[in-house]
Biotite code that builds the C-alpha atoms (Angstrom):
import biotite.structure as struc

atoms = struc.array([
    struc.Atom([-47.662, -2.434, 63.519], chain_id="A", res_id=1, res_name="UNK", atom_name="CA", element="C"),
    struc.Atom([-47.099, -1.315, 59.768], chain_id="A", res_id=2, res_name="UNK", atom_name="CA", element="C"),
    struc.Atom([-48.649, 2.113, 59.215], chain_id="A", res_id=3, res_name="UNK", atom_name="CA", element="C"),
    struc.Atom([-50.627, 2.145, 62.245], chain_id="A", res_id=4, res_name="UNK", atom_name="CA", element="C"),
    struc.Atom([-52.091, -1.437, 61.521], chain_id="A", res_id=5, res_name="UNK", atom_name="CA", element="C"),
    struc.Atom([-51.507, -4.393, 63.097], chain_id="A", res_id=6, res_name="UNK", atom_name="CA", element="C"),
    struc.Atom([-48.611, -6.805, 60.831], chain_id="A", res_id=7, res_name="UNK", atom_name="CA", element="C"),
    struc.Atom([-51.355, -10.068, 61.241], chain_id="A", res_id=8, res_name="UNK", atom_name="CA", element="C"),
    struc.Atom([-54.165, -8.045, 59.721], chain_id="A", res_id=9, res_name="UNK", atom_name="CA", element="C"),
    struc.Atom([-52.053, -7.078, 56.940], chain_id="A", res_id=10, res_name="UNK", atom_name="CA", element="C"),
    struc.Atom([-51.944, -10.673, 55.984], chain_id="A", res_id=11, res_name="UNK", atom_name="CA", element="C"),
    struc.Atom([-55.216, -12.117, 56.558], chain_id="A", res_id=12, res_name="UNK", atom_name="CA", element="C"),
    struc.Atom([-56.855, -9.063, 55.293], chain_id="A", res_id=13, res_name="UNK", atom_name="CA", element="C"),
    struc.Atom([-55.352, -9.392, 51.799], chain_id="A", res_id=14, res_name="UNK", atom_name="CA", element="C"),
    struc.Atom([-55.986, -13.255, 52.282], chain_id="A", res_id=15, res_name="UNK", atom_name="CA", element="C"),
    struc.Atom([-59.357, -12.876, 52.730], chain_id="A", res_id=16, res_name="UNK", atom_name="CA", element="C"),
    struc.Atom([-59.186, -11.816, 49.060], chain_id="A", res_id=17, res_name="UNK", atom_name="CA", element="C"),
    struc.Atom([-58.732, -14.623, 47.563], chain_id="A", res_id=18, res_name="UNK", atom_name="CA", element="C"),
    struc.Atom([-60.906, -16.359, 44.868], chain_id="A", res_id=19, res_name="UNK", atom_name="CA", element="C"),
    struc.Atom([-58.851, -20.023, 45.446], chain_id="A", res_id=20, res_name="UNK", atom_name="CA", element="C"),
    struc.Atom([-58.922, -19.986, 49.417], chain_id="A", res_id=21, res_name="UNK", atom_name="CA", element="C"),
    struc.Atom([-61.841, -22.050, 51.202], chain_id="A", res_id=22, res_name="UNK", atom_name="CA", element="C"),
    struc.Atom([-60.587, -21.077, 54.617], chain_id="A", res_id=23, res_name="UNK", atom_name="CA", element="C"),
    struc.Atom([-58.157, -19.642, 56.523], chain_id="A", res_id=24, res_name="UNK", atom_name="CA", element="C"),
    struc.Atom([-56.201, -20.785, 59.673], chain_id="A", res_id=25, res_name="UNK", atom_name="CA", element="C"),
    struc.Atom([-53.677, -18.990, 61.925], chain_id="A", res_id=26, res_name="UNK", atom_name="CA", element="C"),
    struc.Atom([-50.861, -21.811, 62.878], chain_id="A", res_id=27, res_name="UNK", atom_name="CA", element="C"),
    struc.Atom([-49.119, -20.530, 65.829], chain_id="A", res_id=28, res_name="UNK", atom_name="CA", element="C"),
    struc.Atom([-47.736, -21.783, 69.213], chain_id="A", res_id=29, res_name="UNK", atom_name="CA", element="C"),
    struc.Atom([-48.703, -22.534, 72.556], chain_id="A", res_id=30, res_name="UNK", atom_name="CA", element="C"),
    struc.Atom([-45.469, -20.615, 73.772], chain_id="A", res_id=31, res_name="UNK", atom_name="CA", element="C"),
    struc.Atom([-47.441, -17.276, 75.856], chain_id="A", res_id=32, res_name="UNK", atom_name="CA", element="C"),
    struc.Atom([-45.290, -15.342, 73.888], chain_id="A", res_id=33, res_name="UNK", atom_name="CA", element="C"),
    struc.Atom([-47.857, -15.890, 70.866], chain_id="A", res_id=34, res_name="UNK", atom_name="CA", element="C"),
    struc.Atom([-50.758, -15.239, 73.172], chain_id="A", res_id=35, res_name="UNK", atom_name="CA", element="C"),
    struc.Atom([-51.334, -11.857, 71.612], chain_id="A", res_id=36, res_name="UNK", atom_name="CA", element="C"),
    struc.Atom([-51.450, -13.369, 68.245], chain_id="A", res_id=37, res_name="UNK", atom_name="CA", element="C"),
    struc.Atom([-54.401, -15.985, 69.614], chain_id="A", res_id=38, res_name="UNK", atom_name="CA", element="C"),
    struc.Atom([-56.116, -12.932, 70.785], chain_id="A", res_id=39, res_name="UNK", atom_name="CA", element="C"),
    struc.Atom([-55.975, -11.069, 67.752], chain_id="A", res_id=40, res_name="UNK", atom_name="CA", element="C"),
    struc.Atom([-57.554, -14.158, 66.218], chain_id="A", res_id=41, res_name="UNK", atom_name="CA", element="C"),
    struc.Atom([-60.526, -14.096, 68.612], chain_id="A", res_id=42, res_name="UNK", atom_name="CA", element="C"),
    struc.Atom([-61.107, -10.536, 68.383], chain_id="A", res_id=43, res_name="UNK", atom_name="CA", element="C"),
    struc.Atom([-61.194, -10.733, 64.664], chain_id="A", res_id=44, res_name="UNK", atom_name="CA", element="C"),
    struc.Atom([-63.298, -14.165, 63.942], chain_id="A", res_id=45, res_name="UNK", atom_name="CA", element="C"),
    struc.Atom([-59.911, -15.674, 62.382], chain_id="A", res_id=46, res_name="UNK", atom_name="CA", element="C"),
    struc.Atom([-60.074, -19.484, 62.990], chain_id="A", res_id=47, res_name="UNK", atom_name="CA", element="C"),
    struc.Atom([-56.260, -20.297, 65.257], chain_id="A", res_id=48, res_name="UNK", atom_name="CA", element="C"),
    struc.Atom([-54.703, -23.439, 65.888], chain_id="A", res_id=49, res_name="UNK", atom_name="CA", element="C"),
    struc.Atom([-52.245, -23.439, 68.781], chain_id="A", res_id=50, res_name="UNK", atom_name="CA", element="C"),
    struc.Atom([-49.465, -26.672, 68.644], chain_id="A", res_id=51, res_name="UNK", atom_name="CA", element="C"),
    struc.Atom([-46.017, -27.580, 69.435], chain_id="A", res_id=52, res_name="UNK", atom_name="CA", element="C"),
    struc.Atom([-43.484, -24.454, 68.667], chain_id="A", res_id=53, res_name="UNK", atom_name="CA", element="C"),
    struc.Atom([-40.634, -26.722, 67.765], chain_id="A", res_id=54, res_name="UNK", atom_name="CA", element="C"),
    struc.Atom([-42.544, -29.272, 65.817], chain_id="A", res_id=55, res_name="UNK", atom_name="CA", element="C"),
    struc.Atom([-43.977, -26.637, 63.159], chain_id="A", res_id=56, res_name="UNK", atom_name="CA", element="C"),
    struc.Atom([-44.832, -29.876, 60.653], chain_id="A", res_id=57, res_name="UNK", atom_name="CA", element="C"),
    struc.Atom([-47.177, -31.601, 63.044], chain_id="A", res_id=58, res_name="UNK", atom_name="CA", element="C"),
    struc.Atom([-48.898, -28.015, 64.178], chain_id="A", res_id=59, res_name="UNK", atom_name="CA", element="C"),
    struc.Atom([-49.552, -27.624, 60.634], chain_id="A", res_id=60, res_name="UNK", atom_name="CA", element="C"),
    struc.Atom([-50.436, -30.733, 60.043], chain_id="A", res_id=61, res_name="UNK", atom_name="CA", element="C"),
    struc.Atom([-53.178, -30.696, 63.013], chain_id="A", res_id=62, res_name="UNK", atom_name="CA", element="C"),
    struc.Atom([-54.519, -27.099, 61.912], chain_id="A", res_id=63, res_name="UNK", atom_name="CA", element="C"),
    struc.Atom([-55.474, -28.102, 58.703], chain_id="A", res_id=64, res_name="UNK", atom_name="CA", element="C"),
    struc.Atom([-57.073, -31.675, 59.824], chain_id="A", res_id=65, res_name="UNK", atom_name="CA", element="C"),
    struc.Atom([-59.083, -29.331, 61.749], chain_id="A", res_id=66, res_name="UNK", atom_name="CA", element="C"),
    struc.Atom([-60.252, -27.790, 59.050], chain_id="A", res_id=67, res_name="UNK", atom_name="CA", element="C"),
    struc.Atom([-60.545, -31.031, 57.144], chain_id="A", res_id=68, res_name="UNK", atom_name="CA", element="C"),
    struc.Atom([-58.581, -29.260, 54.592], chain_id="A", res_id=69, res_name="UNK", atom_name="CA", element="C"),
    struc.Atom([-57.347, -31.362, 51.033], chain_id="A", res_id=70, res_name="UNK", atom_name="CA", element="C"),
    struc.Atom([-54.970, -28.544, 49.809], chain_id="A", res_id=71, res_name="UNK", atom_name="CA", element="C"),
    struc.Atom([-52.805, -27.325, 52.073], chain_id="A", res_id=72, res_name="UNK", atom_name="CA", element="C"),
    struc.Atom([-51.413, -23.258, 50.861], chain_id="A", res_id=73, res_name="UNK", atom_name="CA", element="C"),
    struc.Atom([-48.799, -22.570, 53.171], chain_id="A", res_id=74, res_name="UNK", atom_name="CA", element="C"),
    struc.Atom([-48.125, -18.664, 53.906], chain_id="A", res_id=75, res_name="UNK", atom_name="CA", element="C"),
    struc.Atom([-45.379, -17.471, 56.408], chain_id="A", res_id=76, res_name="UNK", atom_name="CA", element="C"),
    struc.Atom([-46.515, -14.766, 58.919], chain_id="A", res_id=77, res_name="UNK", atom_name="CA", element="C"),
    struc.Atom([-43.727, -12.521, 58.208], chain_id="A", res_id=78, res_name="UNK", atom_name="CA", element="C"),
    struc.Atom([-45.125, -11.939, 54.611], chain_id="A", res_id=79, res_name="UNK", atom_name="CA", element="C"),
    struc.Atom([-47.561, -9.327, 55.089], chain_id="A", res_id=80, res_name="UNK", atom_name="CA", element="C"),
    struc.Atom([-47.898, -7.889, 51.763], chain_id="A", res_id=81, res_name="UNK", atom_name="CA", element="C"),
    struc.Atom([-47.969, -11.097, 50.239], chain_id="A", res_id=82, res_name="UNK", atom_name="CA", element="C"),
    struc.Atom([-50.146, -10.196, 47.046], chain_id="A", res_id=83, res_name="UNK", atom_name="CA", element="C"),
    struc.Atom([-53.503, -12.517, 47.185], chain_id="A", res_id=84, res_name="UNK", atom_name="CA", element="C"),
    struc.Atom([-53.278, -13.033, 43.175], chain_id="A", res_id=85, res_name="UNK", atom_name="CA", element="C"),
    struc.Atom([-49.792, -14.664, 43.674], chain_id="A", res_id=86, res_name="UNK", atom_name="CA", element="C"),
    struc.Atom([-51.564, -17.012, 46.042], chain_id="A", res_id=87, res_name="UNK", atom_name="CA", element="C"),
    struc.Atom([-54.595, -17.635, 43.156], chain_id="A", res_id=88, res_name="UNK", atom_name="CA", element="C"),
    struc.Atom([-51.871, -18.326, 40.591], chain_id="A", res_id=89, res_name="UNK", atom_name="CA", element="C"),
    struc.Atom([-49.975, -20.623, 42.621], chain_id="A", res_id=90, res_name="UNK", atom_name="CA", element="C"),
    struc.Atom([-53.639, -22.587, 43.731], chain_id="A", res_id=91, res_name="UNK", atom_name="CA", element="C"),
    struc.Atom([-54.206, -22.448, 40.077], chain_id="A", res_id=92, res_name="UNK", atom_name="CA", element="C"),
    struc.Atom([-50.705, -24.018, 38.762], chain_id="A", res_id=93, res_name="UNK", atom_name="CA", element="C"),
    struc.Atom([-50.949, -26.702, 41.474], chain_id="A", res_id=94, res_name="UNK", atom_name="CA", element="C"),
    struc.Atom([-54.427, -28.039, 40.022], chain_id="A", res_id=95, res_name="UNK", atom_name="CA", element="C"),
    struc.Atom([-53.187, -27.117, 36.550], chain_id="A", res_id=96, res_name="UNK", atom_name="CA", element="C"),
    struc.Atom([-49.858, -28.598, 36.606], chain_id="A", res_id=97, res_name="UNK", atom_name="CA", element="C"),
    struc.Atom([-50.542, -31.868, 38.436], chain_id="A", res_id=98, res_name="UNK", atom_name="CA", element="C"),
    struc.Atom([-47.358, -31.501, 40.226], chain_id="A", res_id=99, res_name="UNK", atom_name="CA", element="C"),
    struc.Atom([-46.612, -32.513, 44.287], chain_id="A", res_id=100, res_name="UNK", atom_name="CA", element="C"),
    struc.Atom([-45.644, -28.987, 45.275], chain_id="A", res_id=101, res_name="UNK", atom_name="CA", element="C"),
    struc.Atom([-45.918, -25.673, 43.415], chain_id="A", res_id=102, res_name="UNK", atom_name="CA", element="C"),
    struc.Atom([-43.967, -22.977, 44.902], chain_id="A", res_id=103, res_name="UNK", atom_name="CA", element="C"),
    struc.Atom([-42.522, -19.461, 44.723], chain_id="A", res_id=104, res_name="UNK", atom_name="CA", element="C"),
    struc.Atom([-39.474, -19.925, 47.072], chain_id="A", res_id=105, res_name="UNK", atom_name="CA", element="C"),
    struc.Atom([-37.015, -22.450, 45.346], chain_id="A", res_id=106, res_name="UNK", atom_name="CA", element="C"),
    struc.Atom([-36.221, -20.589, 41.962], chain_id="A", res_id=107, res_name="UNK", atom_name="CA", element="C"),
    struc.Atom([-37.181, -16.994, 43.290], chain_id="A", res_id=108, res_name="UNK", atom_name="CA", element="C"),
    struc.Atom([-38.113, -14.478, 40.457], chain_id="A", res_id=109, res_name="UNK", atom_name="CA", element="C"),
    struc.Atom([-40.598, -12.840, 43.165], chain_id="A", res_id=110, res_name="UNK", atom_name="CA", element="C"),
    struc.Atom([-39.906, -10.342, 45.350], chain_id="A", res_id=111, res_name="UNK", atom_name="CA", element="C"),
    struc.Atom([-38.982, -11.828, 49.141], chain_id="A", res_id=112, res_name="UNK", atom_name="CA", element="C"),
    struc.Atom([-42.192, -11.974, 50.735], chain_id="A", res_id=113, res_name="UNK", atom_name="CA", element="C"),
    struc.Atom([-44.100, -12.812, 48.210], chain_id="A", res_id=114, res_name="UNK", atom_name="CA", element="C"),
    struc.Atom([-43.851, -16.236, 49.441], chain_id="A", res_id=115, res_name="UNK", atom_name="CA", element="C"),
    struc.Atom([-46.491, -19.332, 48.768], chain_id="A", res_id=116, res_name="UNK", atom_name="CA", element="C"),
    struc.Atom([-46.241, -22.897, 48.361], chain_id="A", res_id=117, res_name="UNK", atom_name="CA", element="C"),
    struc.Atom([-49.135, -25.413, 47.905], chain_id="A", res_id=118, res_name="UNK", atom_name="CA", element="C"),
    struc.Atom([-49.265, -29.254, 48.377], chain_id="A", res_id=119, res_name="UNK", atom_name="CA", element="C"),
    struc.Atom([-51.690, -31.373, 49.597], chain_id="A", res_id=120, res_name="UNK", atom_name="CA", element="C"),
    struc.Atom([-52.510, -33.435, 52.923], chain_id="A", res_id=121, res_name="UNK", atom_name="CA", element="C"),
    struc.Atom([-51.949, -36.534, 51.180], chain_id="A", res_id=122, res_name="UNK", atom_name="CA", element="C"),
    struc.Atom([-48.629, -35.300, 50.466], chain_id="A", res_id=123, res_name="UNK", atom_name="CA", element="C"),
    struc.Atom([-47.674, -33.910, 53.657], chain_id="A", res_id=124, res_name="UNK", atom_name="CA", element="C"),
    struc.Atom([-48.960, -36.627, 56.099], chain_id="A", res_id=125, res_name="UNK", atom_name="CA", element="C"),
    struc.Atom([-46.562, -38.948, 53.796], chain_id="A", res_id=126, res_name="UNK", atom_name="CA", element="C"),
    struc.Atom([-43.368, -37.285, 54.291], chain_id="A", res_id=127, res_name="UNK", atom_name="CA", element="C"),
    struc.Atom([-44.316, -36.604, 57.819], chain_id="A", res_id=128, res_name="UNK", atom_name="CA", element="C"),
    struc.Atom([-44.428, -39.861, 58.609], chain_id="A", res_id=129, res_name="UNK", atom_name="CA", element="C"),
    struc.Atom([-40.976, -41.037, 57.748], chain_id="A", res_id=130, res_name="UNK", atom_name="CA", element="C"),
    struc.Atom([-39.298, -37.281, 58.442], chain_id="A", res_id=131, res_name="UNK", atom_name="CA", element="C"),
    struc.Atom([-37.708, -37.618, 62.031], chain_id="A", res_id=132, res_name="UNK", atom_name="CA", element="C"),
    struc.Atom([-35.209, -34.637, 60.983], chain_id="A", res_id=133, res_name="UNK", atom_name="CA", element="C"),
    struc.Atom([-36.177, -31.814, 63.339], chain_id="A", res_id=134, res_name="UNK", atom_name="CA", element="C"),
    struc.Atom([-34.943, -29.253, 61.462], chain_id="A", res_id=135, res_name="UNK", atom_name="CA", element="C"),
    struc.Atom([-36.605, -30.024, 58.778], chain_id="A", res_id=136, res_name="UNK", atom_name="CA", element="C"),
    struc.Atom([-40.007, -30.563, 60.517], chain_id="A", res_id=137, res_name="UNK", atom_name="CA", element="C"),
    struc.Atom([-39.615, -27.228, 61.836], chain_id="A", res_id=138, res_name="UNK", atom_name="CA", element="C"),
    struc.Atom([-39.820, -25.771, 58.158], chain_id="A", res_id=139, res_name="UNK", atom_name="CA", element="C"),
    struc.Atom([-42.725, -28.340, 56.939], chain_id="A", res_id=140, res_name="UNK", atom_name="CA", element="C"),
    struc.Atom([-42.516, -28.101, 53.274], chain_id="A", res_id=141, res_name="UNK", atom_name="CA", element="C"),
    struc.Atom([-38.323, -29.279, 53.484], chain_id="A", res_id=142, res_name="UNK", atom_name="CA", element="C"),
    struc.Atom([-38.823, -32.952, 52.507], chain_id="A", res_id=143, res_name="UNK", atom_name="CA", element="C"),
    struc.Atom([-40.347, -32.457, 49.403], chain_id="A", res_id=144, res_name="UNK", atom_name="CA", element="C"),
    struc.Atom([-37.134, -30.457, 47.981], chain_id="A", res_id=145, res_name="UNK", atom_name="CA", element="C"),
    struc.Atom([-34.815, -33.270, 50.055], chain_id="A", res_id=146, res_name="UNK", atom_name="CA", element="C"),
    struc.Atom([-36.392, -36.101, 48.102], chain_id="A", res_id=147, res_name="UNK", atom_name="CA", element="C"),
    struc.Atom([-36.295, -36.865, 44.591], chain_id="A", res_id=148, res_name="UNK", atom_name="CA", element="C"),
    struc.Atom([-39.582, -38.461, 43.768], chain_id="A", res_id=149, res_name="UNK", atom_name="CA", element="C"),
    struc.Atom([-41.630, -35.254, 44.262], chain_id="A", res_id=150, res_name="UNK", atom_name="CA", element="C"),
    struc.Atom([-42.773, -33.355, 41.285], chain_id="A", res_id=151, res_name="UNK", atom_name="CA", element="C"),
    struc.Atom([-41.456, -29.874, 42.046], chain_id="A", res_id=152, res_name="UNK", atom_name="CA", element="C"),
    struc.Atom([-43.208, -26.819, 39.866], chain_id="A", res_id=153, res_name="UNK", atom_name="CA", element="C"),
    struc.Atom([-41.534, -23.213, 40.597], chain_id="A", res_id=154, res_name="UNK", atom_name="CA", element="C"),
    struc.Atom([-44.009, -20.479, 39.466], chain_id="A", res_id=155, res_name="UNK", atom_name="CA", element="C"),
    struc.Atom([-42.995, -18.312, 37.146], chain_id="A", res_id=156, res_name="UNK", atom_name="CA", element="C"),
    struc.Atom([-44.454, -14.936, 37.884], chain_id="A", res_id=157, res_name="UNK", atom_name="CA", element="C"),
    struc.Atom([-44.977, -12.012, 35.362], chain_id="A", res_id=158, res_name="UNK", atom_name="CA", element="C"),
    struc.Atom([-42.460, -10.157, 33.711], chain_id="A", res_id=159, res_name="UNK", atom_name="CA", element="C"),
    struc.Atom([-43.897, -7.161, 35.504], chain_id="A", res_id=160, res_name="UNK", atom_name="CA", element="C"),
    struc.Atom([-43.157, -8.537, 39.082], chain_id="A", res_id=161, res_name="UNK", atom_name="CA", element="C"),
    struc.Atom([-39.740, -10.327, 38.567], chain_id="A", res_id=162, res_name="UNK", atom_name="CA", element="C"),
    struc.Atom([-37.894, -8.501, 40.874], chain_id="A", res_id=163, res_name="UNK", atom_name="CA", element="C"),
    struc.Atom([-36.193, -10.850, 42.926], chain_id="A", res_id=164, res_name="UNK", atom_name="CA", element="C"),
    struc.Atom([-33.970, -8.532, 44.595], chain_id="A", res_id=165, res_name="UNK", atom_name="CA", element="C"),
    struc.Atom([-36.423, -6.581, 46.558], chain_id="A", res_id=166, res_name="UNK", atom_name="CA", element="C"),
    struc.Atom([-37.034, -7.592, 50.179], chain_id="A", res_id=167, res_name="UNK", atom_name="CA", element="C"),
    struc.Atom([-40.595, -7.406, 51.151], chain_id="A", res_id=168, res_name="UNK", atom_name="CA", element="C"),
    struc.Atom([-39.949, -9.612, 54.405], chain_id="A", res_id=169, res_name="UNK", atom_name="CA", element="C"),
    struc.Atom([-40.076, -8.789, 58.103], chain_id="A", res_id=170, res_name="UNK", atom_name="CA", element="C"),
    struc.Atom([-37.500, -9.764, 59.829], chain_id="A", res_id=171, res_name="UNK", atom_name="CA", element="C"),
    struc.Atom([-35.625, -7.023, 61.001], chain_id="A", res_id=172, res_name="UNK", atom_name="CA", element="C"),
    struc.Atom([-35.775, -3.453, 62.603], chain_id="A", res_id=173, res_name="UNK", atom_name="CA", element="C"),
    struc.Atom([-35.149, -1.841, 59.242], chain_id="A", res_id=174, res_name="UNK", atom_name="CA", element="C"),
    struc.Atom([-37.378, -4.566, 57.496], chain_id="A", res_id=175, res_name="UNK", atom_name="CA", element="C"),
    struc.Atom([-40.002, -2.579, 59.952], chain_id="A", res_id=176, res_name="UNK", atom_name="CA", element="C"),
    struc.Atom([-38.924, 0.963, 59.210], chain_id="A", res_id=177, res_name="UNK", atom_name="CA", element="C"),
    struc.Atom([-38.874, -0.061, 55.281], chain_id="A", res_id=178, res_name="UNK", atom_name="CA", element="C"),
    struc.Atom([-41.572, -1.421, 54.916], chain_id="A", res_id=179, res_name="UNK", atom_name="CA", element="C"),
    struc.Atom([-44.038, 0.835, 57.543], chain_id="A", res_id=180, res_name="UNK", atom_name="CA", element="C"),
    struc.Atom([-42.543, 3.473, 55.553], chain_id="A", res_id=181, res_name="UNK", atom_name="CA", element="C"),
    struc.Atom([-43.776, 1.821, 52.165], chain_id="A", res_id=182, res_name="UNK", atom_name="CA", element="C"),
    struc.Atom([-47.170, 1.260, 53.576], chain_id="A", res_id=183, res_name="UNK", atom_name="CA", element="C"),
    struc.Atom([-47.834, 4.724, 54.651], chain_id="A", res_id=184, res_name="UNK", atom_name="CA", element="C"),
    struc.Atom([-46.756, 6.203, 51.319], chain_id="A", res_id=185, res_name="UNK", atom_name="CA", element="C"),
    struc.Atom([-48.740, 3.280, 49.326], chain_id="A", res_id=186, res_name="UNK", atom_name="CA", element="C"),
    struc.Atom([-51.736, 3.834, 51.722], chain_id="A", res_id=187, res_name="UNK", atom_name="CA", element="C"),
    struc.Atom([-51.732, 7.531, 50.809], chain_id="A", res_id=188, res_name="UNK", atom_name="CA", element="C"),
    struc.Atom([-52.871, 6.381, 46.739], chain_id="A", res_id=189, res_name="UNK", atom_name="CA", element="C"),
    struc.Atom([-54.118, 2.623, 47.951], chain_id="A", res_id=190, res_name="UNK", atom_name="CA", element="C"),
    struc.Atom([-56.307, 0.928, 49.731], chain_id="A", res_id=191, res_name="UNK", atom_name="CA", element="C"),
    struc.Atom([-55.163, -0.527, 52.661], chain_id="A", res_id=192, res_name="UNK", atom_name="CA", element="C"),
    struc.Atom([-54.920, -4.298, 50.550], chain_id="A", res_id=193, res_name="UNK", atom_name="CA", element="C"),
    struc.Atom([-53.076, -2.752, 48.391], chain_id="A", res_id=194, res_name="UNK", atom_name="CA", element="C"),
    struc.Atom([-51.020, -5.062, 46.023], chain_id="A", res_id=195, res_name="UNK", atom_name="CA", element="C"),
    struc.Atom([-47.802, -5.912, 44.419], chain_id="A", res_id=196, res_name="UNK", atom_name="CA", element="C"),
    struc.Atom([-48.189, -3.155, 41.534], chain_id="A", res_id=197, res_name="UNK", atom_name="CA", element="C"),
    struc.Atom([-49.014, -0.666, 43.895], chain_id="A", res_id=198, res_name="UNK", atom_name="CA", element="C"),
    struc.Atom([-46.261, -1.238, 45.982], chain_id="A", res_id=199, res_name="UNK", atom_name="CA", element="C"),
    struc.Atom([-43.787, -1.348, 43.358], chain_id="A", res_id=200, res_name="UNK", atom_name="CA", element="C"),
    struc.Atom([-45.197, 1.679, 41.908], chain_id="A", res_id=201, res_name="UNK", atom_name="CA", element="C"),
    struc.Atom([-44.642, 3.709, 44.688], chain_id="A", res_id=202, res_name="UNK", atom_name="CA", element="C"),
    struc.Atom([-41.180, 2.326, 45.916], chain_id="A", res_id=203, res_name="UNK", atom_name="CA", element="C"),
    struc.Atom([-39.790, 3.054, 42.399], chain_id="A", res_id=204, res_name="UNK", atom_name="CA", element="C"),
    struc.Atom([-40.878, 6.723, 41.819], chain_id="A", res_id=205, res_name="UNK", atom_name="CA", element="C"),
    struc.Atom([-38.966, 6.966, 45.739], chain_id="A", res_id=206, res_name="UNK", atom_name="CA", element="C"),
    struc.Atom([-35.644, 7.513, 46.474], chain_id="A", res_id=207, res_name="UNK", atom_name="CA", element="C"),
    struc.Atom([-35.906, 7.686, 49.980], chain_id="A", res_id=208, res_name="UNK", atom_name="CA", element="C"),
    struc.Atom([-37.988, 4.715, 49.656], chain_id="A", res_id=209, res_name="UNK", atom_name="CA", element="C"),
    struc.Atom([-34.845, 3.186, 47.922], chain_id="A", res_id=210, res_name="UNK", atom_name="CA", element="C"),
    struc.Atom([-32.619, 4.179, 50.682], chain_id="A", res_id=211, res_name="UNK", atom_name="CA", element="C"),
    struc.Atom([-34.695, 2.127, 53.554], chain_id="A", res_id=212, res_name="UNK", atom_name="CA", element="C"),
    struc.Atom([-34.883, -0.914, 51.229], chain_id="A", res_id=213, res_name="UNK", atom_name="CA", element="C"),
    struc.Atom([-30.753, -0.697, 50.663], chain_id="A", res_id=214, res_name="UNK", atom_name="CA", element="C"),
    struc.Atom([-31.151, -0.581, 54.635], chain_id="A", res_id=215, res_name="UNK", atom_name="CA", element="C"),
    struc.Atom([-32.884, -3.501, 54.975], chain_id="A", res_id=216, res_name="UNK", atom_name="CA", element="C"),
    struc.Atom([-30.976, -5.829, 52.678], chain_id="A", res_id=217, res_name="UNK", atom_name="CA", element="C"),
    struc.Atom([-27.844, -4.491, 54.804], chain_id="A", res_id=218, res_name="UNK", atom_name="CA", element="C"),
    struc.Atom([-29.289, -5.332, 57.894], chain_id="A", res_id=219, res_name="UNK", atom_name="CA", element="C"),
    struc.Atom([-30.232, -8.549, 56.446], chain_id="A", res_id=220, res_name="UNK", atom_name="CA", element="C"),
    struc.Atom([-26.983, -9.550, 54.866], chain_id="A", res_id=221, res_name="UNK", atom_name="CA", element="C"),
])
């Protein structure tokens, strides 16, 4: 939980937002472990796809052929103030730009956690085929930074939100108390899909704010 609501819906709520998204599908794993996550999904008429926790390339993979998707936009659970106009721009440079893969992660001017990348099936079902490196099938997207036929495109963000120091991830206890913290006071002014200039807003007017994030990148170093 992040200010009294649940991390997921933090996500797919701002998801739900965006103009460039035909559908939306929770990729998770048939460990028990995620069994609460598959709940959440039912209770909250969220299409889920449960695969192989190891394989993460062929769970994707099988999500979106079940929702006959052509694009694939690949978001990371532990982003859950991921900003649904980065995701719009990033759907929009991929059409736009005629490139393989357009994403925020390689050359990162964003703040971490504002994470996207988009490719499509065509792509992906390629390099899975011929990828038998299970470390790299357990982060999907790998083989088209490995190999040096793809047509890479790294978004470049506004000036306004070029912060790539700022840690907007969950991944850690203080991640948690950081950014609960930053909901709650963002919450207060905001909307509860609040985005990237709210957030910002509020962090930088905080010092104590400031002191959880140094906290966080600590914990995380």
């Amino acid at each position: 939980m992040l200010a009294g609501v649940p991390v997921l819906e933090h996500l797919v709520r701002r998801m739900q937002e965006c103009r460039y998204l035909d559908g939306l599908i929770i990729a998770t794993s048939e460990n028990p472990a995620d069994d609460a996550i598959a709940d959440w999904a039912a209770a909250n008429a969220v299409d889920c796809f449960r695969g192989s926790e190891a394989d993460v390339m062929a769970r994707v993979m099988a999500a979106q052929e079940y929702m006959n998707a052509d694009v694939v936009v690949e978001l990371c659970g532990d982003t859950p103030f991921l900003d649904p106009m980065i995701v719009n721009l990033a759907v929009s440079a991929w059409h736009a730009s005629g490139s393989d893969l357009v994403t925020t992660a390689r050359d990162r001017m964003l703040p971490d956690g504002q994470d996207v990348e988009v490719f499509s099936m065509e792509s992906l079902r390629e390099v899975a085929a011929r990828c038998t490196d299970s470390e790299a099938r357990e982060h999907v997207s790998a083989p088209f930074y490995r190999e040096p036929d793809w047509k890479i495109h790294d978004l470049r963000p506004p000036g306004k939100w070029k912060r790539p120091e700022m840690r907007l991830v969950l991944d850690t206890a203080a991640d948690a108390n950081f950014l609960g913290a930053l909901a709650a006071a963002t919450m207060v002014r905001s909307e509860m899909t609040f985005g990237l200039d709210d957030l910002l807003a509020v962090y930088d007017a905080s010092p104590e704010l400031q002191a959880l994030h140094n906290a966080c990148r600590e914990s995380a170093a």
